[in-house]
C-alpha positions as CSV (number, residue, x, y, z in Angstrom):
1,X,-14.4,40.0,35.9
2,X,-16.4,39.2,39.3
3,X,-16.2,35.5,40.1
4,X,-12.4,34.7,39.5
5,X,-12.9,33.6,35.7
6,X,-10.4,35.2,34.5
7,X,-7.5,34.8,36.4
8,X,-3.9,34.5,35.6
9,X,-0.5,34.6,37.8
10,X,2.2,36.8,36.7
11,X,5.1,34.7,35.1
12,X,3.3,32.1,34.4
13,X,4.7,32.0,30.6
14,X,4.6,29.4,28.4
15,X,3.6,26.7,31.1
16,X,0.0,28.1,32.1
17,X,-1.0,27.0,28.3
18,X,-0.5,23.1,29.2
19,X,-2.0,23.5,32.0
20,X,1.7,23.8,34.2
21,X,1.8,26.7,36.6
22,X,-0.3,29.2,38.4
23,X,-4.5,29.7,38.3
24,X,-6.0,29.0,34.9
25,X,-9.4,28.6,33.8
26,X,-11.7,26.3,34.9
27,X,-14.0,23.8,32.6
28,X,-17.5,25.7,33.8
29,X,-15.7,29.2,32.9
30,X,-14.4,28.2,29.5
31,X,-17.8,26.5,28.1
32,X,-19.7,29.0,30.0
33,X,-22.7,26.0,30.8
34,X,-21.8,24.1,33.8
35,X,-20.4,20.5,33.2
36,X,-22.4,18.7,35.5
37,X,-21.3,14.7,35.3
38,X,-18.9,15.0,31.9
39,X,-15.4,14.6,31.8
40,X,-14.1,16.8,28.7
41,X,-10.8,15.9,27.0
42,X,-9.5,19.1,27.4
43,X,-10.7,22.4,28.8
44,X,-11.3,23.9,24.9
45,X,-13.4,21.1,23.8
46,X,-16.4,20.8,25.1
47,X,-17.3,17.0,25.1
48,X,-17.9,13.6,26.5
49,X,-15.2,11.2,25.7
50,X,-17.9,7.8,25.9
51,X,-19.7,9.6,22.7
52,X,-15.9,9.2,20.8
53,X,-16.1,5.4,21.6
54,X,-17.6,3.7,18.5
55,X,-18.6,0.2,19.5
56,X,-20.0,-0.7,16.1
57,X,-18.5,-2.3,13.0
58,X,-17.1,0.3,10.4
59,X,-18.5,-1.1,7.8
60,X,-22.2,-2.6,7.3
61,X,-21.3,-6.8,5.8
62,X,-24.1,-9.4,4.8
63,X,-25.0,-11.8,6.9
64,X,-22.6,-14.2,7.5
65,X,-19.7,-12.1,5.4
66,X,-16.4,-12.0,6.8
67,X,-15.0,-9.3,8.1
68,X,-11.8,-9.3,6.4
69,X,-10.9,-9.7,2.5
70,X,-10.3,-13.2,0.9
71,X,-7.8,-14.3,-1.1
72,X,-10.1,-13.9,-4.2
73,X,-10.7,-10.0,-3.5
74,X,-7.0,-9.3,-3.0
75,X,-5.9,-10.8,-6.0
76,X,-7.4,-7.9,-8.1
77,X,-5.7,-5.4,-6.0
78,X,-1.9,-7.6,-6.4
79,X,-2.6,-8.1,-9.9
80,X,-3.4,-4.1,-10.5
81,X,0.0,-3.6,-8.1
82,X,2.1,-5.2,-10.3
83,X,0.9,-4.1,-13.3
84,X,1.1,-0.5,-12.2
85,X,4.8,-1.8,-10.1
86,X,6.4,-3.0,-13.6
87,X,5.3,0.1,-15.3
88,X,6.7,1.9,-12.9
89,X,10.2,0.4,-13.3
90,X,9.9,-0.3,-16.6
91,X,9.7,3.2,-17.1
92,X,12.7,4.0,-15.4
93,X,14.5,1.6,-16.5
94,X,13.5,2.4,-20.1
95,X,14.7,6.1,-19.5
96,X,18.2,4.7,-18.4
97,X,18.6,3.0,-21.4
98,X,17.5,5.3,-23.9
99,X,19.8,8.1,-22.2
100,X,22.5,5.5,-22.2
101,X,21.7,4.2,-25.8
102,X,21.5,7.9,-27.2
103,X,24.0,9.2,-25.4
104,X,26.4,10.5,-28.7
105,X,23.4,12.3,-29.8
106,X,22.6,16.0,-29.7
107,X,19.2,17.0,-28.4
108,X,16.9,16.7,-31.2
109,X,13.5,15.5,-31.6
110,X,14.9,12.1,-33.4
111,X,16.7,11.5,-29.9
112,X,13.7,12.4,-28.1
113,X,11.5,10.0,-29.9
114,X,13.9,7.1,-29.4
115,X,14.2,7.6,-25.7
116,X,10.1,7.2,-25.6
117,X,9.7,4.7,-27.6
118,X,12.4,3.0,-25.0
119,X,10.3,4.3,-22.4
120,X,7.7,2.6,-23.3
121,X,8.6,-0.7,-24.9
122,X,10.5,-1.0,-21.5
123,X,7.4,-0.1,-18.9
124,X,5.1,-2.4,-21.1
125,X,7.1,-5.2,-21.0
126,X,7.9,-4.7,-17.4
127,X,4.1,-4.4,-16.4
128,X,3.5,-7.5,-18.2
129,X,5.9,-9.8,-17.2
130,X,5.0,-8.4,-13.2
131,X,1.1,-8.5,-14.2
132,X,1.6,-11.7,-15.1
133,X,2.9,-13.0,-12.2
134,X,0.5,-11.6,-10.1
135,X,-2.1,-13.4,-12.1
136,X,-0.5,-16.8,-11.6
137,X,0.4,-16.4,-7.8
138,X,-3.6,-15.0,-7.7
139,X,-4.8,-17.9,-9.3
140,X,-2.8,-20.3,-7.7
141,X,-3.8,-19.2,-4.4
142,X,-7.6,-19.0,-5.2
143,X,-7.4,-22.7,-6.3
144,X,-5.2,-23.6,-3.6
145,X,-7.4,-22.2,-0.6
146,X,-10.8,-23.0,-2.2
147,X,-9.4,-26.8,-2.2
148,X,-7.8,-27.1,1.0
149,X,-10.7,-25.1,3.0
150,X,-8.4,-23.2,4.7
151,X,-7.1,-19.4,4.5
152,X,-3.4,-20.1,6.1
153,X,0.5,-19.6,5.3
154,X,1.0,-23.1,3.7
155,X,-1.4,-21.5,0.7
156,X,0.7,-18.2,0.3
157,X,4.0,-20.3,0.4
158,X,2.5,-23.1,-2.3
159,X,1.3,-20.5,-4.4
160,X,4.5,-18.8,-4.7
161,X,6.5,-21.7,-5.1
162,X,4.3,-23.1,-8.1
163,X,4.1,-19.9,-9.7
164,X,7.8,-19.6,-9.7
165,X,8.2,-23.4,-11.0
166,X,5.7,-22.1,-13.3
167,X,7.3,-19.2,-14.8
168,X,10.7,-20.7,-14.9
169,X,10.0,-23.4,-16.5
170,X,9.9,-22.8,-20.1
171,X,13.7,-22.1,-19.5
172,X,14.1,-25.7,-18.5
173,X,12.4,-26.3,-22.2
174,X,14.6,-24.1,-23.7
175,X,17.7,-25.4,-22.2
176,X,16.4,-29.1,-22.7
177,X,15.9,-28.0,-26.6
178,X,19.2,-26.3,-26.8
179,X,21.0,-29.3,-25.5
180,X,19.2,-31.6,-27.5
181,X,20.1,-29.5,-30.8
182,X,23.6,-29.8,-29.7
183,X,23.7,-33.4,-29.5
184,X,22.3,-33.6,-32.3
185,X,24.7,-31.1,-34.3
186,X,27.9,-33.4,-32.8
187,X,27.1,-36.4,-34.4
């Protein structure tokens, strides 16, 4: 080619494609159109870095919306976590235990059916007993921020803590019951 488009040095190798060693290409013969004032990223693409800059909001809010998700919209997404978390588990944990319980068995369909219903039994009460904690931190920390006015640490760690008072505490009713029936067996 007239005009020195196309020229390479011998040896060159693997270096002349990132741009390392002798002549390459230059921007105007690559494109073919002159690049008069743009700066492309690279010699095979062809375009103005300022047009890659986005200097608008991703996503079009309301007036006065904020920008980032509240306590109240993230609570659906923990809850549906947990639910889906403790199924999950529950799951596995149900097909550890139904191997383990069956285990003396020959492979038939009664064994089969008992390791599913284990399965199952297992993943629903694991996703209920997770879901349910998701609900109660949720709630707590709705109530929590909506009272104080504030979106902060102190709400995440309050909400945890009475969630887990919460949930533990019908144990302290049940121990409290058991001890009283065994004062009450003594005398």
């Amino acid at each position: 080619m007239e005009g020195g488009g196309n020229t390479t040095t011998k040896g060159s190798g693997l270096g002349g494609l990132f741009g390392a060693g002798g002549a390459g290409y230059s921007h105007a013969d690559l494109a073919g159109v002159p690049l008069t004032g743009m700066s492309p990223l690279s010699p095979y693409l062809n375009l103005d870095p300022k047009y890659l800059v986005q200097d608008t909001d991703e996503f079009i809010l309301p007036t006065g919306a904020n920008k980032t998700r509240g306590r109240f919209e993230l609570a659906f997404f923990t809850i549906g976590g947990c639910c889906m978390t403790g199924a999950a588990f529950g799951a596995l944990n149900g097909l550890r235990l139904g191997l383990k319980e069956t285990q003396n068995m020959a492979w038939s369909k009664p064994r089969n059916v008992q390791i599913l219903n284990m399965v199952t039994r297992q993943g629903a009460l694991w996703a209920n007993t997770l879901g349910s904690l998701a609900l109660l931190y949720s709630a707590f920390g709705v109530v929590i921020e909506k009272t104080r006015g504030a979106e902060d640490d102190l709400n995440t760690i309050a909400a945890g803590t009475l969630t887990g008072m919460l949930y533990k505490s019908t144990a302290v009713v049940v121990g409290l019951s058991s001890l009283h029936s065994d004062q009450d067996q003594q005398c």
